[in-house]
C-alpha beads as a LAMMPS data file, in Angstrom:
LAMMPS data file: protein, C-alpha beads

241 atoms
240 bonds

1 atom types
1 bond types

-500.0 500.0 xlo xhi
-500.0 500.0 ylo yhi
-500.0 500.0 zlo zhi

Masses

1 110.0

Atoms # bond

1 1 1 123.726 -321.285 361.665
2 1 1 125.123 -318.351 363.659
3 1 1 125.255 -320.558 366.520
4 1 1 128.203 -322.775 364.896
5 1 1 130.678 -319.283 365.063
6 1 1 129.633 -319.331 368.947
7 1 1 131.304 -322.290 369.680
8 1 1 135.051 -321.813 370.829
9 1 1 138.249 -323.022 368.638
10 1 1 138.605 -325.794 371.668
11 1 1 134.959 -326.842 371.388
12 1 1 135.799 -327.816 367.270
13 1 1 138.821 -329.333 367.811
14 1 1 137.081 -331.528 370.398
15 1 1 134.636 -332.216 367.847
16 1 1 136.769 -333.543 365.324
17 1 1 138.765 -335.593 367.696
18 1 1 135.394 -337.117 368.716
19 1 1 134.579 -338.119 364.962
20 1 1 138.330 -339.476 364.111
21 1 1 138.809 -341.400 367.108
22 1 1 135.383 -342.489 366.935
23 1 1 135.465 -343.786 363.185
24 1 1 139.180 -345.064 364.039
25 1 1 137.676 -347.446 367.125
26 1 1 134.960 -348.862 364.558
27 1 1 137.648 -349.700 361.816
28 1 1 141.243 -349.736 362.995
29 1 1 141.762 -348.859 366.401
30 1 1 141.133 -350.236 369.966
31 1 1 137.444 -351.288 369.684
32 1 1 136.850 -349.752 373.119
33 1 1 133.201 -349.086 372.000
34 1 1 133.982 -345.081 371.907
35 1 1 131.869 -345.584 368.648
36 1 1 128.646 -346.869 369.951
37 1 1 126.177 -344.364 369.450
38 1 1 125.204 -343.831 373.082
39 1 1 129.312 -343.637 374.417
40 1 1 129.616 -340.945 371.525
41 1 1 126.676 -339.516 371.636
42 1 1 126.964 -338.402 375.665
43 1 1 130.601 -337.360 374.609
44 1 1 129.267 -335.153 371.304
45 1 1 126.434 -333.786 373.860
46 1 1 129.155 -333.163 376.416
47 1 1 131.058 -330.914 374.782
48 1 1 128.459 -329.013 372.991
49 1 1 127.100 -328.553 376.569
50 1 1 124.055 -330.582 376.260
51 1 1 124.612 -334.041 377.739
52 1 1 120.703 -335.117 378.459
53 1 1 120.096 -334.509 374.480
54 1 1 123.296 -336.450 373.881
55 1 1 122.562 -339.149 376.221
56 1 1 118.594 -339.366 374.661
57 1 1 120.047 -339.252 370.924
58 1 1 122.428 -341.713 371.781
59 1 1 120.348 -344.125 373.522
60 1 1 117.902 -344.109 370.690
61 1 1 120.199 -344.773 367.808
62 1 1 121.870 -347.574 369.826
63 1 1 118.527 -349.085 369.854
64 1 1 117.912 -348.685 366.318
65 1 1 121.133 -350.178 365.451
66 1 1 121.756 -352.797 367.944
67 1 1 121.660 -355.196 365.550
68 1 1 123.880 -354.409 363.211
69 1 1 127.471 -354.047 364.685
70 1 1 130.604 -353.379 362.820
71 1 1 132.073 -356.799 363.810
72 1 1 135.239 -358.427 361.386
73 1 1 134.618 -358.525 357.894
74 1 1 130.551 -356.729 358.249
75 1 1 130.135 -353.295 357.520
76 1 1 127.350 -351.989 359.660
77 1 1 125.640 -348.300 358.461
78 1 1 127.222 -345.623 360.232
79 1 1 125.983 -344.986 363.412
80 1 1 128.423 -343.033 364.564
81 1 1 128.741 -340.463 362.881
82 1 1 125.344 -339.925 362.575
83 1 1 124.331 -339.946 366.019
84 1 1 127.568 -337.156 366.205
85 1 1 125.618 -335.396 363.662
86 1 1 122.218 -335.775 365.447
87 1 1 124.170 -334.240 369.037
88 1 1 125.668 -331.349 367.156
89 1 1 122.749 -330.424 365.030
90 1 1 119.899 -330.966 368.225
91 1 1 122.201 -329.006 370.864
92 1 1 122.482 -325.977 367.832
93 1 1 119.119 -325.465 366.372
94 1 1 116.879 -326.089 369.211
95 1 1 117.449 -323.042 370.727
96 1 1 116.960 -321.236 367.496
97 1 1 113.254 -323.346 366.807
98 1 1 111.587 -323.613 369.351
99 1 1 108.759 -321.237 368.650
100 1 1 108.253 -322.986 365.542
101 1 1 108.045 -326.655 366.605
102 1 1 108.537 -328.562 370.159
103 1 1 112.589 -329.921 370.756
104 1 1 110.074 -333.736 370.773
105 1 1 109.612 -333.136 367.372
106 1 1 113.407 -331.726 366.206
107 1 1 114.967 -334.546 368.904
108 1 1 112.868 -337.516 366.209
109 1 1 113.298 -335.514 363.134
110 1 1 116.914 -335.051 363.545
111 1 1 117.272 -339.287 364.557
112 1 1 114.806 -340.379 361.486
113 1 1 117.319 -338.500 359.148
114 1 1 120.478 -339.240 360.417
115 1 1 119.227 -342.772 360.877
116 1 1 118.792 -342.788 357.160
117 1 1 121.775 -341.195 355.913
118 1 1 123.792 -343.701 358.068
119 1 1 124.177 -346.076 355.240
120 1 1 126.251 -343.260 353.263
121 1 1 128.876 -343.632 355.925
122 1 1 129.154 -347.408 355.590
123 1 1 129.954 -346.245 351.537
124 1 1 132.696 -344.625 352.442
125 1 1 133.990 -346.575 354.441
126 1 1 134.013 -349.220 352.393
127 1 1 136.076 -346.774 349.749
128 1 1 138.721 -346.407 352.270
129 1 1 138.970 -350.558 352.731
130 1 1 139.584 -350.522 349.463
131 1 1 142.258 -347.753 349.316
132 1 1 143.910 -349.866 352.069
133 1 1 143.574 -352.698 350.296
134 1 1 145.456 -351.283 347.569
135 1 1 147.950 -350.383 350.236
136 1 1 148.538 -353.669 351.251
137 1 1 149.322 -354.588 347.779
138 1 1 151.955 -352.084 347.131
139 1 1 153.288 -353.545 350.875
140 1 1 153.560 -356.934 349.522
141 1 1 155.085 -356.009 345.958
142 1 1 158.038 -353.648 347.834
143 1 1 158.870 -356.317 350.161
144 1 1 158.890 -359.154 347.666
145 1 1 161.461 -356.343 345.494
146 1 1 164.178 -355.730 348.409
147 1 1 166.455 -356.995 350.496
148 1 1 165.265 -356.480 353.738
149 1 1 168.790 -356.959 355.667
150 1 1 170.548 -354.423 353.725
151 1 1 167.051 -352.127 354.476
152 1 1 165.828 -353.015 357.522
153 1 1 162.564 -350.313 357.579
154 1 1 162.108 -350.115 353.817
155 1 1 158.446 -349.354 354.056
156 1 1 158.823 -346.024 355.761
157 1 1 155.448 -344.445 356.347
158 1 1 153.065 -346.564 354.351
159 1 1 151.451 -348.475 356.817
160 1 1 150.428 -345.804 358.477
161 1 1 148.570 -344.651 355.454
162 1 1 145.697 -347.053 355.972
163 1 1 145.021 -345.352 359.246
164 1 1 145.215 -341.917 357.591
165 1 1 142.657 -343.294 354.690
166 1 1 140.336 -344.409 357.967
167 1 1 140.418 -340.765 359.669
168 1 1 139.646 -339.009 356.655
169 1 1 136.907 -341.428 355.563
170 1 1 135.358 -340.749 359.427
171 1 1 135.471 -337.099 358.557
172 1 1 134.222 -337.215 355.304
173 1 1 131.167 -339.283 356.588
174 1 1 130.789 -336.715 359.373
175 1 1 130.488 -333.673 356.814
176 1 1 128.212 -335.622 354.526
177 1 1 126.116 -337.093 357.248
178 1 1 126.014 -333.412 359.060
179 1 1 125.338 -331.790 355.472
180 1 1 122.640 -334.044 354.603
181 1 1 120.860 -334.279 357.890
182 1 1 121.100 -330.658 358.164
183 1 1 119.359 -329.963 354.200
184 1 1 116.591 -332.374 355.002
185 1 1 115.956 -330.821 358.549
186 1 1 115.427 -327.039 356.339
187 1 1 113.389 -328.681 353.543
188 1 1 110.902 -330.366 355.936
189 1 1 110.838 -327.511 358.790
190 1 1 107.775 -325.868 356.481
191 1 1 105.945 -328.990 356.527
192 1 1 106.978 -330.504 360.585
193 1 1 105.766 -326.794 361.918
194 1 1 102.411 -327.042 360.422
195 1 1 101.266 -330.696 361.874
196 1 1 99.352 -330.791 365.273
197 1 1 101.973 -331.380 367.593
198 1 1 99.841 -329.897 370.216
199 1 1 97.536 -332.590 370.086
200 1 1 97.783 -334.775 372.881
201 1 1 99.903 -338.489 372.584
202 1 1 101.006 -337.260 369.518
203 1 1 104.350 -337.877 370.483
204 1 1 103.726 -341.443 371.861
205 1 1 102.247 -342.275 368.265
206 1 1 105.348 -340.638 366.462
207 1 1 107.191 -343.014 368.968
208 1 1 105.520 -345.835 368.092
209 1 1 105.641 -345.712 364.250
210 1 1 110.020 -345.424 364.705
211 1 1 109.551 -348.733 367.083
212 1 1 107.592 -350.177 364.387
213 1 1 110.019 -349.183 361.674
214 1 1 112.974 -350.404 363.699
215 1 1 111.030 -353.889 364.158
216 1 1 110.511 -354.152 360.203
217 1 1 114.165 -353.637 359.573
218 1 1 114.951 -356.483 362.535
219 1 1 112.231 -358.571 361.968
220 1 1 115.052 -362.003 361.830
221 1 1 115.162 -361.586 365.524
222 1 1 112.361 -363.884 366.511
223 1 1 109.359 -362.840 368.422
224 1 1 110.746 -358.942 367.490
225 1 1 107.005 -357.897 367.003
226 1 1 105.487 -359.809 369.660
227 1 1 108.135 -358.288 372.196
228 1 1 107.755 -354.641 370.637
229 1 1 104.117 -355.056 370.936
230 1 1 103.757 -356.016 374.173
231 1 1 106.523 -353.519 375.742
232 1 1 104.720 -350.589 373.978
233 1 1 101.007 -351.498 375.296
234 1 1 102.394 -352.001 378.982
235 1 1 104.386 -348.920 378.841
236 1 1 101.131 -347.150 377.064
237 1 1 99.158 -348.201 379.567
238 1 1 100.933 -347.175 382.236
239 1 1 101.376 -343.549 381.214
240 1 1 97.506 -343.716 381.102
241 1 1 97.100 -344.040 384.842

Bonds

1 1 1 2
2 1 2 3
3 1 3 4
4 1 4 5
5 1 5 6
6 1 6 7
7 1 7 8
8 1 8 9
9 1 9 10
10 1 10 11
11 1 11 12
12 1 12 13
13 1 13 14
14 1 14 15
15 1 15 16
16 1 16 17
17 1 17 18
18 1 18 19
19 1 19 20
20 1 20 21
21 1 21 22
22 1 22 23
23 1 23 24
24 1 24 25
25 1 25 26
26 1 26 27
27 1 27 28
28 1 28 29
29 1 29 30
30 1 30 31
31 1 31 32
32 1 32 33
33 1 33 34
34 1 34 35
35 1 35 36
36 1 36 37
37 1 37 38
38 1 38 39
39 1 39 40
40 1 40 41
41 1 41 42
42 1 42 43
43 1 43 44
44 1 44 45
45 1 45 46
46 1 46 47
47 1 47 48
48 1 48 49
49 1 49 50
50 1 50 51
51 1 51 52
52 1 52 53
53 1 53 54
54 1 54 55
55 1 55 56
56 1 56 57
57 1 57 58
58 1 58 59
59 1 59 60
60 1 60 61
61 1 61 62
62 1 62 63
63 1 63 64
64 1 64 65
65 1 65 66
66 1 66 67
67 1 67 68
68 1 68 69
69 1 69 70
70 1 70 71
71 1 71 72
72 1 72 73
73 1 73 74
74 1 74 75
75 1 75 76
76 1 76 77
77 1 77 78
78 1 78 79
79 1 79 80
80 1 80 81
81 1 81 82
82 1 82 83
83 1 83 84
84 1 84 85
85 1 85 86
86 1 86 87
87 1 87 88
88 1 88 89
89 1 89 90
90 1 90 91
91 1 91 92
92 1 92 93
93 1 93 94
94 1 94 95
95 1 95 96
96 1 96 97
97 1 97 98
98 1 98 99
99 1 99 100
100 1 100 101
101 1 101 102
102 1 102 103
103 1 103 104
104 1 104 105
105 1 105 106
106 1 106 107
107 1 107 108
108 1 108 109
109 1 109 110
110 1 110 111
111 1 111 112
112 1 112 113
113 1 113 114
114 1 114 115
115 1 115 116
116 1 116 117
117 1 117 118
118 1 118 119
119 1 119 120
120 1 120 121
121 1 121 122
122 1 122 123
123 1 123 124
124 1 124 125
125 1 125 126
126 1 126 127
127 1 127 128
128 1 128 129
129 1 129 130
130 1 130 131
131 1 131 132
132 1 132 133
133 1 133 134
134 1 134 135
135 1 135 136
136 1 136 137
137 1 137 138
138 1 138 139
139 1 139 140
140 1 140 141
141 1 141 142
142 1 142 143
143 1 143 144
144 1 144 145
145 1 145 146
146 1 146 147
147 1 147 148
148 1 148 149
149 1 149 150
150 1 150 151
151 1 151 152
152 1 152 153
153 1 153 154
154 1 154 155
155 1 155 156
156 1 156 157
157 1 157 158
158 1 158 159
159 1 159 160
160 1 160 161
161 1 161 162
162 1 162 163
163 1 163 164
164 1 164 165
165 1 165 166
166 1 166 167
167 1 167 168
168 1 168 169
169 1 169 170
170 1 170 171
171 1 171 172
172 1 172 173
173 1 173 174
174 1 174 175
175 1 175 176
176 1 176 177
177 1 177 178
178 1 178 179
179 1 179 180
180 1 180 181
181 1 181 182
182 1 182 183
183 1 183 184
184 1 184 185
185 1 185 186
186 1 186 187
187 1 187 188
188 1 188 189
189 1 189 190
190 1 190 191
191 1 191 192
192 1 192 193
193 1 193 194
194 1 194 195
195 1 195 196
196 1 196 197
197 1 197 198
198 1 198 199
199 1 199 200
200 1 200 201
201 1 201 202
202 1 202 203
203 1 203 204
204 1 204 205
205 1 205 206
206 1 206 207
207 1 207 208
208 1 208 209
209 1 209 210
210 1 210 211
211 1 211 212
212 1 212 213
213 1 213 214
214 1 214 215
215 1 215 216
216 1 216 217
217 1 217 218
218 1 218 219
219 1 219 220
220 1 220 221
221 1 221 222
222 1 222 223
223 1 223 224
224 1 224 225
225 1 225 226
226 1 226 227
227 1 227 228
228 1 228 229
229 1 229 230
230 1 230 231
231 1 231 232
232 1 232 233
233 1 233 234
234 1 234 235
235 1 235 236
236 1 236 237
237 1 237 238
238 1 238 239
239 1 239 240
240 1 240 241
């Protein structure tokens, strides 16, 4: 990973604002929808200088997760920070690999891992709602224990703790995501070089077994197959003419 010392100081810090103000929008902040996977992923791909991969990543994990949005009291898997991961990792090693396998085949390797690590974000976040929850108990007992006239701030910074729990627990999930994603991507690379990519509509069948996977995993939306089926054969069909 020589190519993570090439990136600049400003480049990092960009990074990491990306992931906390992402995670922050999903859990505490504005809900501007920084922290859908294809806003964040065009903004991870921008600043790594890739914005087509970021844009592509993006788009793809917003359709795998469309369905499950972090909305009130539901805690969706994280897709944000692992599309962030999927940017960053793409726009880094597909320079480095691509006289050992096609950027087709790193672009869906990279989104069927990070697509299944996503659910180890949604653990920790769930740890951090209940840190804050623990928070908002020590709130209530000091308030119900003073005299708020005679003190009229008496909770000082703890409130602002629950948003501190929130950033860490978006970079936390970023390094585990990133980490895990990354391990996988090494331990299969033996095994992804030596299958026939070269083989023609390979790719459209690698394409269709992730549109099939997301359709299992939102098969309550009705007529999900029916629609998936019949998109795929009329876009098959026309890349046939």
């Amino acid at each position: 990973m020589t190519w993570a010392t090439d990136l600049s100081a400003t480049q990092w810090l960009l990074l990491m604002l990306l992931s906390v103000l992402s995670g922050l929008d999903r859990t505490a902040l504005a809900q501007s929808m920084l922290c859908r996977p294809v806003v964040c992923g065009c903004l991870c791909g921008l600043i790594m200088g890739n914005y087509a991969a970021g844009l592509l990543l993006g788009a793809a994990m917003e359709l795998l997760w469309i369905m499950r949005l972090p909305v009130g009291a539901a805690i969706a898997p994280d897709d944000t920070q692992s599309t962030i991961a999927a940017v960053f990792l793409f726009c880094g090693l597909s320079p480095q690999i691509a006289e050992v396998m096609p950027e087709q085949v790193l672009l869906l390797a990279l989104l069927f891992f990070a697509a299944a690590f996503s659910p180890l974000g949604r653990l920790i976040e769930i740890g951090a709602r209940h840190l804050n929850d623990m928070i908002e108990c020590r709130v209530q007992n000091k308030l119900a224990s003073i005299d708020t006239e005679k003190a009229p701030y008496p909770l000082g910074w703890l409130p602002v703790t629950g948003l501190i729990n929130f950033s860490v627990a978006s970079l936390f999930s970023q390094v585990v995501i990133l980490c895990a994603t990354l391990a996988s991507i090494v331990c299969t690379m033996p095994l992804l070089a030596a299958l026939p990519w070269h083989k023609p509509n390979i790719m459209v069948y690698a394409a269709f077994l992730v549109g099939v996977a997301a359709v299992y995993a939102l098969n309550s939306v009705r007529y999900s197959a029916a629609l998936f089926g019949a998109g795929f054969s009329v876009t098959f069909l026309l890349t046939q003419v």
